[in-house]
C-alpha positions as CSV (number, residue, x, y, z in Angstrom):
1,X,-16.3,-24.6,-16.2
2,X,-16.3,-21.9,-18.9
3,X,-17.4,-22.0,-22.7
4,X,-16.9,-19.7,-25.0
5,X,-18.4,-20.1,-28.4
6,X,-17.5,-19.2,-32.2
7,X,-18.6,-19.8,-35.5
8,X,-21.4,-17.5,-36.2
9,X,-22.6,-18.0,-39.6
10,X,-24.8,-17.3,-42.4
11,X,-25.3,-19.8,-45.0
12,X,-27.6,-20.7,-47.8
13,X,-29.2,-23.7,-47.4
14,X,-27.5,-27.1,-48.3
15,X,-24.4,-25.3,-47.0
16,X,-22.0,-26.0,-44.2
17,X,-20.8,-24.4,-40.9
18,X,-18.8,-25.9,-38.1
19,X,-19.2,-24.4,-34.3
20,X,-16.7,-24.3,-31.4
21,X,-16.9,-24.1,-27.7
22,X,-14.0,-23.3,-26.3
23,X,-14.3,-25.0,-21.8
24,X,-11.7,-23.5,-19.2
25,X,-11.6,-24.4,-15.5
26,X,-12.5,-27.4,-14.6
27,X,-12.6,-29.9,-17.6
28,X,-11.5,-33.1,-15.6
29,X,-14.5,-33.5,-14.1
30,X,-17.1,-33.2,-17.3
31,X,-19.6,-35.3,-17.6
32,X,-20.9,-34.4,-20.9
33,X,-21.4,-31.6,-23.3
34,X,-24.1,-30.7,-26.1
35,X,-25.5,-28.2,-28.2
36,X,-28.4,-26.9,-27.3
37,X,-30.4,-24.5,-30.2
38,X,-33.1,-21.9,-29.3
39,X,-35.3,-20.6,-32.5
40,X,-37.8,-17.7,-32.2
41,X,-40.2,-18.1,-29.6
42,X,-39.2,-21.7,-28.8
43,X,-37.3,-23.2,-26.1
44,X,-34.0,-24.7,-26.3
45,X,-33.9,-28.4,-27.3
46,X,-30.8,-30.4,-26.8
47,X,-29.8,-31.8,-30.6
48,X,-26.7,-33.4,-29.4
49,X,-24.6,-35.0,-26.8
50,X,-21.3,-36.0,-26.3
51,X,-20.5,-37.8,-23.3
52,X,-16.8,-37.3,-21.3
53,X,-17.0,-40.8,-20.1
54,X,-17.5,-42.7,-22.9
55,X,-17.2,-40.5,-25.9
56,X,-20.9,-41.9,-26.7
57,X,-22.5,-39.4,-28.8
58,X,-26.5,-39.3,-29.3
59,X,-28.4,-36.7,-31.8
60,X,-31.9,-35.7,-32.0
61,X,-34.0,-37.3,-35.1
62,X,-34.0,-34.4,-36.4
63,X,-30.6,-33.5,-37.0
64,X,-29.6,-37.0,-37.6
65,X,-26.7,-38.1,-40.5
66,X,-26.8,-34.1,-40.8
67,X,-24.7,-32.9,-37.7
68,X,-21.7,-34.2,-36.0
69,X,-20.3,-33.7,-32.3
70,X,-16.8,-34.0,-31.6
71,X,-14.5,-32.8,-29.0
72,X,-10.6,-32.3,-29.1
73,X,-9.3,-32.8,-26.0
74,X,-5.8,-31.5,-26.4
75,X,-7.9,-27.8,-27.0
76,X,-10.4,-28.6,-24.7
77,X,-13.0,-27.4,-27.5
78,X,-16.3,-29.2,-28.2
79,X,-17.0,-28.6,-32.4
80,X,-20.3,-28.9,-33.8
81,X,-20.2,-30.0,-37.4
82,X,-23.2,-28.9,-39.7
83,X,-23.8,-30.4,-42.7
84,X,-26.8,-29.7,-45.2
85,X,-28.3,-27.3,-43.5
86,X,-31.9,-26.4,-43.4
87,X,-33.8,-22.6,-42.8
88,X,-35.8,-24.4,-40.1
89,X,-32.2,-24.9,-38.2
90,X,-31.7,-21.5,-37.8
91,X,-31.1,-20.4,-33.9
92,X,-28.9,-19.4,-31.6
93,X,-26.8,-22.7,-30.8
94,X,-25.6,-22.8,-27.0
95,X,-23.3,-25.8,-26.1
96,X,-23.4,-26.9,-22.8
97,X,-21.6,-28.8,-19.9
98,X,-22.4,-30.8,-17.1
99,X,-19.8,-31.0,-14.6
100,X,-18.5,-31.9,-10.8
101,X,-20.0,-34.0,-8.9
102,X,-23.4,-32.4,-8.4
103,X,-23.5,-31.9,-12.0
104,X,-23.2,-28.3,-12.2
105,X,-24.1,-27.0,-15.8
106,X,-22.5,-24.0,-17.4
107,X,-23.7,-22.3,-20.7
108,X,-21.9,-20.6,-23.6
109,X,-22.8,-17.1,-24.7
110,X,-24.8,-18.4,-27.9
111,X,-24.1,-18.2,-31.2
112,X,-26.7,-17.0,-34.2
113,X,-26.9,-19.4,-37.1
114,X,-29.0,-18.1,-39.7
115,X,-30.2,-20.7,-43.0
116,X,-31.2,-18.8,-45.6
117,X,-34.0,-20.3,-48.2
């Protein structure tokens, strides 16, 4: 599987921004795919997670009632909606899939979000 990501964005905070991740190859067999952001000097942290099975979704506290993962499935694109955002979530944002059998994972290029105060 293949993701490639959009939306880069630069808002004030409060604002909005909405992220794609675009998945080519082999889609039938995901698992599950999430969005994974990496600040300065930290490690990526998974924030949310959408699962291909179920279409469960879970979200980290901290981005809780404020961000929403969706998938449309006709465009084989994963969206990541951001609502009131915060400087403390600016990152690069990379989504994510787990796929196949072994549960391969493939990675998107990364896209910058950057909250301004």
């Amino acid at each position: 599987v293949q993701l490639v990501e959009s939306g880069v964005g630069l808002v004030q905070s409060g604002g909005s921004l909405r992220l794609s991740c675009a998945a080519s190859g082999s889609t039938l067999t995901l698992h599950a795919m999430g969005w994974y952001p990496q600040a300065p000097g930290k490690q990526r942290e998974l924030v949310a997670l959408l699962s291909s099975v179920d279409g469960s979704t879970n979200y980290a506290d901290s981005v809780k009632g404020r961000f929403t993962i969706s998938r449309d499935n006709a465009k084989n694109t994963m969206y990541l909606q951001m609502n009131n955002l915060k400087p403390e979530d600016t990152a690069v944002y990379y989504c994510n899939a787990l796929y196949g059998s072994n549960l391969w994972s493939s990675w998107g290029q990364g896209t910058q979000v950057t909250v301004s105060s």
